[in-house]
C-alpha positions in Angstrom: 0.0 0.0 0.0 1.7 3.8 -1.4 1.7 5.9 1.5 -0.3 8.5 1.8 -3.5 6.5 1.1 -5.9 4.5 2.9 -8.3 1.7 1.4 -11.8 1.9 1.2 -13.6 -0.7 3.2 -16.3 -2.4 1.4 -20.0 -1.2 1.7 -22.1 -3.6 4.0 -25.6 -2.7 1.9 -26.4 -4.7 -1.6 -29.1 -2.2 -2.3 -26.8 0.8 -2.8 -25.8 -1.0 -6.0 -29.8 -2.0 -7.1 -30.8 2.0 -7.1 -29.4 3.1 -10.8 -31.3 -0.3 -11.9 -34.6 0.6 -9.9 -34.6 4.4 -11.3 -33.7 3.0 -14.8 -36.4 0.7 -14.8 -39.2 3.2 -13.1 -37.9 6.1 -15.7 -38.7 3.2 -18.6 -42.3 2.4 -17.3 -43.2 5.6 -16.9 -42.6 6.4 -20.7 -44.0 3.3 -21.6 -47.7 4.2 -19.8 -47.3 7.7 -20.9 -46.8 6.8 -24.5 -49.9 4.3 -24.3 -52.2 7.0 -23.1 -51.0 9.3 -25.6 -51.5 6.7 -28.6 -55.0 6.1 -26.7 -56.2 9.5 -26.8 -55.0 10.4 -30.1 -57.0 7.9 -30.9 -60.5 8.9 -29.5 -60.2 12.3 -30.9 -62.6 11.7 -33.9 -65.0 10.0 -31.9 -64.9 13.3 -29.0 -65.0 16.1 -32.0 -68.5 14.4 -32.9 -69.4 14.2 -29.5 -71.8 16.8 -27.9 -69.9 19.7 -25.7 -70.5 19.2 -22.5 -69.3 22.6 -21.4 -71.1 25.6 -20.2 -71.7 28.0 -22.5 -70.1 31.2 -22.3 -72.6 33.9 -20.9 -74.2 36.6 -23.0 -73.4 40.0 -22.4 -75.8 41.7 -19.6 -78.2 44.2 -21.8 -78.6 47.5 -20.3 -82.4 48.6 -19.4 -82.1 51.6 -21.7 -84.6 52.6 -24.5 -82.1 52.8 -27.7 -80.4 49.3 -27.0 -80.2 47.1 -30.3 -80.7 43.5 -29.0 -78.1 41.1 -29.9 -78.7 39.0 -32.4 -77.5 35.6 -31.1 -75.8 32.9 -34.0 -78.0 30.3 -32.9 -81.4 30.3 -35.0 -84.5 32.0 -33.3 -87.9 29.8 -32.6 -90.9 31.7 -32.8 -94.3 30.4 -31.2 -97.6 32.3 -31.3 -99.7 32.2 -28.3 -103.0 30.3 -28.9 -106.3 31.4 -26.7 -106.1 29.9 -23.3 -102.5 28.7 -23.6 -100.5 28.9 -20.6 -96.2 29.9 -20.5 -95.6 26.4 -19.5 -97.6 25.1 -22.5 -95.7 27.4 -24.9 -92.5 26.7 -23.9 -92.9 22.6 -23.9 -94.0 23.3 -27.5 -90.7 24.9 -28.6 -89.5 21.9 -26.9 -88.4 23.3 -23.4 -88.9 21.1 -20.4 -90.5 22.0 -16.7 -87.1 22.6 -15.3 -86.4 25.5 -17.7 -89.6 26.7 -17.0 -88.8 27.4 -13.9 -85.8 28.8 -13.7 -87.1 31.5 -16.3 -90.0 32.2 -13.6 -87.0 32.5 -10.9 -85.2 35.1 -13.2 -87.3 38.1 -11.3 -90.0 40.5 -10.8 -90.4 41.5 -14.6 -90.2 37.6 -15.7 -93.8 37.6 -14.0 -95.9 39.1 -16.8 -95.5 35.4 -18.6 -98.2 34.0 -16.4 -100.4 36.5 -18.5 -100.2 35.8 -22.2 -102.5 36.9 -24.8 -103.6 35.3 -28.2 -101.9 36.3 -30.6 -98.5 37.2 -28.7 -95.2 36.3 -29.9 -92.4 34.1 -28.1 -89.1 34.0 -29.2 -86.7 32.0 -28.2 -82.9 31.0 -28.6 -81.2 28.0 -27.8 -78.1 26.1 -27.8 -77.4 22.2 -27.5 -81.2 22.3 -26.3 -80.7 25.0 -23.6 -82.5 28.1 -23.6 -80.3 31.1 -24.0 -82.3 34.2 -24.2 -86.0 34.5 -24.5 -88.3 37.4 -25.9 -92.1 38.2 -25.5 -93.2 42.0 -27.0 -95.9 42.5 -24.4 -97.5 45.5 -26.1 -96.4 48.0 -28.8 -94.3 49.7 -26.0 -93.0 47.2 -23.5 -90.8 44.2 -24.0 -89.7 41.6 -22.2 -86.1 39.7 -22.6 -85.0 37.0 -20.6 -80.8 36.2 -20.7 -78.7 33.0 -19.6 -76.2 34.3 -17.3 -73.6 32.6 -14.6 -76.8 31.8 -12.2 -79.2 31.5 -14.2 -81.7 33.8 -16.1 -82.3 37.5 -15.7 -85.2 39.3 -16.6 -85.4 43.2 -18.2 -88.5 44.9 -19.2 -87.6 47.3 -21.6 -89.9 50.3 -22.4 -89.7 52.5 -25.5 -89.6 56.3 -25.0 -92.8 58.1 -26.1 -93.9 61.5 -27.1 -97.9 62.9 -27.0 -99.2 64.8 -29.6 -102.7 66.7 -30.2 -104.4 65.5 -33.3 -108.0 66.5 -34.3 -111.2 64.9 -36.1 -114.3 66.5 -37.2 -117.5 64.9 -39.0 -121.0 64.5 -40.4 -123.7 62.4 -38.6 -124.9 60.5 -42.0 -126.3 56.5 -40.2 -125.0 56.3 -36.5 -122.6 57.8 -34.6 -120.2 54.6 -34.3 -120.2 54.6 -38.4 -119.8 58.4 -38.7 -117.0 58.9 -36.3 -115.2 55.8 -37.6 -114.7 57.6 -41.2 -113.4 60.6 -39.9 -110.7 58.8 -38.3 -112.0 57.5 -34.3 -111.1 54.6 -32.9 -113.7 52.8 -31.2 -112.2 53.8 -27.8 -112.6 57.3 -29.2 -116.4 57.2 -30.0 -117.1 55.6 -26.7 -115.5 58.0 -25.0 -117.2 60.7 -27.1 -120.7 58.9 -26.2 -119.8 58.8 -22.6 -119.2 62.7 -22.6 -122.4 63.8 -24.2 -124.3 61.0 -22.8 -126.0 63.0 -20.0 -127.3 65.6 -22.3 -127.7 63.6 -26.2 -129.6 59.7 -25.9 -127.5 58.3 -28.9 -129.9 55.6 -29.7 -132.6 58.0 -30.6 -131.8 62.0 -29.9 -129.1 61.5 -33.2 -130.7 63.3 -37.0 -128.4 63.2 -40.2 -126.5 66.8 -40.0 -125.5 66.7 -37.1 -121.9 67.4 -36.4 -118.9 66.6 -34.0 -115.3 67.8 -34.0 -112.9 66.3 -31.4 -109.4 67.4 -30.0 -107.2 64.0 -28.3 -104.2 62.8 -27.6 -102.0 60.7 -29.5 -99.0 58.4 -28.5 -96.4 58.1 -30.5 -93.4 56.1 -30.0 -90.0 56.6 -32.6 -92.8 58.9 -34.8 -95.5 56.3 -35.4 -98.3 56.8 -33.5 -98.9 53.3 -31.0 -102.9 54.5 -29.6 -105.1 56.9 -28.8 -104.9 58.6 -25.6 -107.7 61.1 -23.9 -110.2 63.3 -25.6 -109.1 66.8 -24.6 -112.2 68.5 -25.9 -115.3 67.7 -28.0 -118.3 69.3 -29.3 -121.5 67.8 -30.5 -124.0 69.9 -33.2 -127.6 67.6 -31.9 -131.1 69.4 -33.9 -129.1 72.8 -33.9 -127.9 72.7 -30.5 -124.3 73.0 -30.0 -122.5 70.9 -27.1 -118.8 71.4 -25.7 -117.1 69.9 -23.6 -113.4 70.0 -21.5 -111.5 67.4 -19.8 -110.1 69.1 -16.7 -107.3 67.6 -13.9 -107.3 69.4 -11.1 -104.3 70.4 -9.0 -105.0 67.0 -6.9 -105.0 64.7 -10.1 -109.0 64.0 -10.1 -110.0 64.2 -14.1 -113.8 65.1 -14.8 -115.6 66.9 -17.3 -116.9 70.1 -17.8 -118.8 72.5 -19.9 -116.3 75.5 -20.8 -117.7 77.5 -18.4 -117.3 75.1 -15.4 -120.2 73.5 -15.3 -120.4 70.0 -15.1 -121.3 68.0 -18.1 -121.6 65.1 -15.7 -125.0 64.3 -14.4 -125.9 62.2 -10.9 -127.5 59.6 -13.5 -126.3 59.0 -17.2 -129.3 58.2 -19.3 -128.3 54.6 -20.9 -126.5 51.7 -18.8 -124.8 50.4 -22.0 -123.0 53.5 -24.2 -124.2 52.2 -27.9 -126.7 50.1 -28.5 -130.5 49.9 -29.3 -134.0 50.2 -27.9 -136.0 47.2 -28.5 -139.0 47.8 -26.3 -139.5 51.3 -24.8 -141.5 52.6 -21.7 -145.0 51.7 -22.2 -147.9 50.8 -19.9 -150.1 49.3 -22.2 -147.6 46.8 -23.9 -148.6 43.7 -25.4 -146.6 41.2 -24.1 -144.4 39.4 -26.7 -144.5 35.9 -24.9 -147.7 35.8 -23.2 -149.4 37.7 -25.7 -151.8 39.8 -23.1 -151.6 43.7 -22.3 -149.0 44.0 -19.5 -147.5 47.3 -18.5 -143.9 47.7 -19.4 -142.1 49.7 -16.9 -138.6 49.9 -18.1 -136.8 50.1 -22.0 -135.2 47.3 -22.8 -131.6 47.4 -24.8 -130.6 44.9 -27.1 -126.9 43.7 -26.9 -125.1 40.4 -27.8 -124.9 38.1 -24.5 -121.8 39.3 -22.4 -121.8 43.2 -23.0 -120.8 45.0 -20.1 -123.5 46.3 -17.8 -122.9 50.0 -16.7 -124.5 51.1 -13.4 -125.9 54.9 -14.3 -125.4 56.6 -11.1 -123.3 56.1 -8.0 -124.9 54.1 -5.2 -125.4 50.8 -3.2 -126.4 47.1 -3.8 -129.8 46.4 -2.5 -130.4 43.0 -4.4 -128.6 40.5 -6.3 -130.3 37.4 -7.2 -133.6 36.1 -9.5 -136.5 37.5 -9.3 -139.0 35.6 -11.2 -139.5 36.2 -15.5 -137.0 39.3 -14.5 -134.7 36.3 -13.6 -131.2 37.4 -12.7 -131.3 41.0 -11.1 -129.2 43.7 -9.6 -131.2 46.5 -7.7 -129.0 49.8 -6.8 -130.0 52.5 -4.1 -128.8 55.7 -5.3 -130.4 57.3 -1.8 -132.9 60.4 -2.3 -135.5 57.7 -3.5 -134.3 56.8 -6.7 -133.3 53.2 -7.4 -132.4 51.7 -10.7 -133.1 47.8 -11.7 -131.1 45.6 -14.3 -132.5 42.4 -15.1 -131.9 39.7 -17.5 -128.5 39.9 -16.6 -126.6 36.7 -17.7 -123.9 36.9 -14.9 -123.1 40.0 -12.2 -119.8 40.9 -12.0 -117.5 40.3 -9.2 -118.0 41.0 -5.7 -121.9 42.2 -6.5 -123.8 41.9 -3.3 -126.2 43.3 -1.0 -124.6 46.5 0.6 -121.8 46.9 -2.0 -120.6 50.3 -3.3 -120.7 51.2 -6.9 -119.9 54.0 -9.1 -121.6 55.8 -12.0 -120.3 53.7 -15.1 -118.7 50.5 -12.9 -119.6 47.3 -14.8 -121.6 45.8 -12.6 -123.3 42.7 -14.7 -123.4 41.4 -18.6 -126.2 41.1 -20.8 -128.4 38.0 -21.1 -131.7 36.7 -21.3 -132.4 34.8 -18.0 -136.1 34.6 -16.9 -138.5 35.6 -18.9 -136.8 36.7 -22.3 -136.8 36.1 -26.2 -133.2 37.0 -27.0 -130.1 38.7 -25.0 -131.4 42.3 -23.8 -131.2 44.5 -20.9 -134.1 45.4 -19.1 -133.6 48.5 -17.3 -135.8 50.8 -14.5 -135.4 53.6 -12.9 -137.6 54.7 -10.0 -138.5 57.2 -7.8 -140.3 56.5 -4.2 -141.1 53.7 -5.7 -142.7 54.6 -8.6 -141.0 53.2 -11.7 -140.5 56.7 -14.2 -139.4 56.1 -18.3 -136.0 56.2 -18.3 -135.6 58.0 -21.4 -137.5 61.1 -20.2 -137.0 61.1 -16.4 -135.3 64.6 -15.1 -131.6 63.7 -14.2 -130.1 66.3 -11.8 -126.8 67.6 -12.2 -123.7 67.0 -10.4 -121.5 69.2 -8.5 -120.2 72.1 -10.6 -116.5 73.1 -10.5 -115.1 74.5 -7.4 -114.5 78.2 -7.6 -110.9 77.5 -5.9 -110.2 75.6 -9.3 -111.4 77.8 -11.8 -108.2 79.4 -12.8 -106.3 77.0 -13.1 -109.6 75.2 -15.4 -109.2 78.1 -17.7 -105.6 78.1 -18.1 -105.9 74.8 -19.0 -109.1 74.5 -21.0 -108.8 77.6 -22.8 -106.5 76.8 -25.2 -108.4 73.7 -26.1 -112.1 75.6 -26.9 -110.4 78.1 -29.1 -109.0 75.0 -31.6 -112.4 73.5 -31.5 -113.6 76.9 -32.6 -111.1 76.9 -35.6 -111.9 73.5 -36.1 -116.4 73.1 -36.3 -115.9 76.3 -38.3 -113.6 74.8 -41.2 -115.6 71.3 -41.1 -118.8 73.6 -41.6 -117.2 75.6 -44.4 -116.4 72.1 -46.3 -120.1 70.7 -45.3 -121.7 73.7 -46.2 -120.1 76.7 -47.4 -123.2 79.1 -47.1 -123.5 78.8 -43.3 -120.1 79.3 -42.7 -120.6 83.0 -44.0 
């Protein structure tokens, strides 16, 4: 042995000599099962492109509740599905193939999502999906609201989006030729329009029978208009009615509390405690008479009312404000609604096929509340009202009965009434004159 060095005694463990082998040998599996899964999954990759995505998809955009937003149009193709009478949201949705659970969750999306428990005919659902999930959903509730419904991260969310509109004054004027209804409809009314027209000269003009050809109309109202076309007709602002020479005008007036009623332009009111008719167009079919010959029993019984004929469902209008004091059948009359107006004068409606809701014995009503619907219960040869009105008890023809006035305007108002009526009488001026001059050119010198 050199000096200097010293031998290395021999190591005592075997297994210091196995661990290059062992690492080798772990280094060489590993690549081995590595390699295998890669060959396996290159493998599969034809059969996973053609297999449906499983992941979730990517959330829409939130849309903004403003007017001017332009929806997104979404790649996926829309469904459309029109709502049938009587068909639920649920019923819609299952047939543009969407299940309970989607249902749902489109209920849970809010406040605004509730106005799909109240679809009309003829409404329009659209929807969007992908892989069979709903992704946005659309129902144009009116010309001026819509609803849209969005897939988010939890869920849906609901936005009722409203379109910004502008009112504008527009004016009609005609010619009484048949009827009112036919009349006002050529010169441009809608049929809101002419009722509301009716129900404003309806204390003072019976339109069933006070109407002659000649006479005239010329109305100022509101229009809404959303984005420059108009989307309905709001409130008549002022009217006036030419009946056998007698000229009519009349004002709607809101007072400084909000109360809306109408007036003559001098402050008078054009309202009456009783109208005259309890349905706004229709026709006399049997008047007043106590010598009547009875049309079923064919003997001389006194008629004590007029009777109106209607179609089976037309709204019932109580003619002056008072109180229940029957509901129920009353023999040939068979179902009835009496009304205590106080001061003796009671009115009676019979024939009615239904009352509406809540009609009982010591309920309130108001002067033009529906309070039944035309039938022909009891006693009766077709769908009609029969209507009475007495006083202490002693039944008085309807058509020709006295009906006192209601309150005029208070003098604390009357200002303000002019300020805001004014303006209004002068253009109907303007506007009976130049309708006359193109009627008839020698009375408008």
């Amino acid at each position: 042995m050199s000096k200097g060095y010293r031998a290395t005694p021999p190591d005592p463990s075997p297994a210091r000599h196995l661990l290059p082998w062992v690492f080798g040998s772990a280094m060489a599996l590993m690549v081995a099962v590595l390699a295998a899964r890669t060959a396996e999954s290159l493998a599969s990759i034809p059969e996973r492109l053609n297999a449906p995505a499983v992941e979730r998809p990517y959330p829409l955009p939130e849309v903004e509740a403003v007017a001017d937003v332009t929806l997104e149009q979404l790649d996926e193709a829309w469904l459309e599905h029109r709502i049938r009478p009587g068909e639920s949201f649920f019923q819609a949705m299952r047939a543009m193939g969407f299940g309970p659970g989607t249902v749902q969750s489109v209920m849970d999306a809010g406040q605004q999502a509730r106005s799909l428990l109240d679809l009309k005919p003829g409404q329009v659902l659209r929807a969007s999906a992908a892989d069979g999930e709903l992704m946005a959903l659309d129902l144009e509730i009116d010309p001026l609201n819509k609803l849209e419904v969005r897939r988010d991260f939890d869920g849906y969310s609901a936005l009722l989006h409203t379109r910004p509109t502008q009112t504008v004054q527009a004016q009609a004027a005609g010619v009484i030729n048949s009827s009112l209804y036919m009349s006002a409809q050529q010169a441009g009314l809608s049929d809101r329009l002419v009722l509301e027209l009716a129900e404003m000269f309806g204390w003072d003009i019976d339109f069933t029978q006070d109407l002659q050809p000649g006479d005239r109309f010329a109305v100022i109202y509101n229009e809404l208009t959303a984005d420059g076309e108009k989307v309905r007709d709001g409130d008549i602002l002022a009217a006036e009615f030419v009946n056998k020479g007698k000229v009519l005008r009349a004002v709607r007036y809101t007072d400084p509390d909000g109360r809306v009623a109408v007036y003559k332009p001098d402050g008078s009111s054009m309202r009456k405690a009783f109208s005259r008719n309890p349905l706004p167009v229709t026709r006399i079919t049997s008047r007043f008479n106590p010598n009547r010959l009875h049309p079923i029993f064919k003997t001389v019984r006194p008629h004590r009312g007029v009777d109106y004929g209607a179609a089976t469902g037309t709204p019932v209008q109580v003619t002056g404000d008072g109180q229940v004091a029957f509901a129920g059948r009353q023999g040939g009359y068979g179902n009835v609604l009496i009304i205590d107006h106080g001061r003796g004068n009671r009115t009676l409606y019979a024939h009615l096929s239904r009352f509406a809701p809540k009609m009982r014995v010591g309920q309130r009503v108001n002067q033009g509340q529906v309070i039944g619907y035309v039938g022909s219960t009891g006693w009766a040869t077709g769908p009609h009202l029969h209507y009475e009105f007495q006083v202490n008890g002693q039944t008085k023809d309807p058509l020709t009965v006295a009906l006192p006035n209601a309150q005029p305007l208070p003098d604390a108002y009357r200002r303000h009434f002019l300020t805001q009526t004014s303006g209004w009488v002068a253009k109907l001026e303007t506007l009976a004159t130049r309708r006359v001059a193109q009627t008839d050119p020698a009375q408008a010198q």
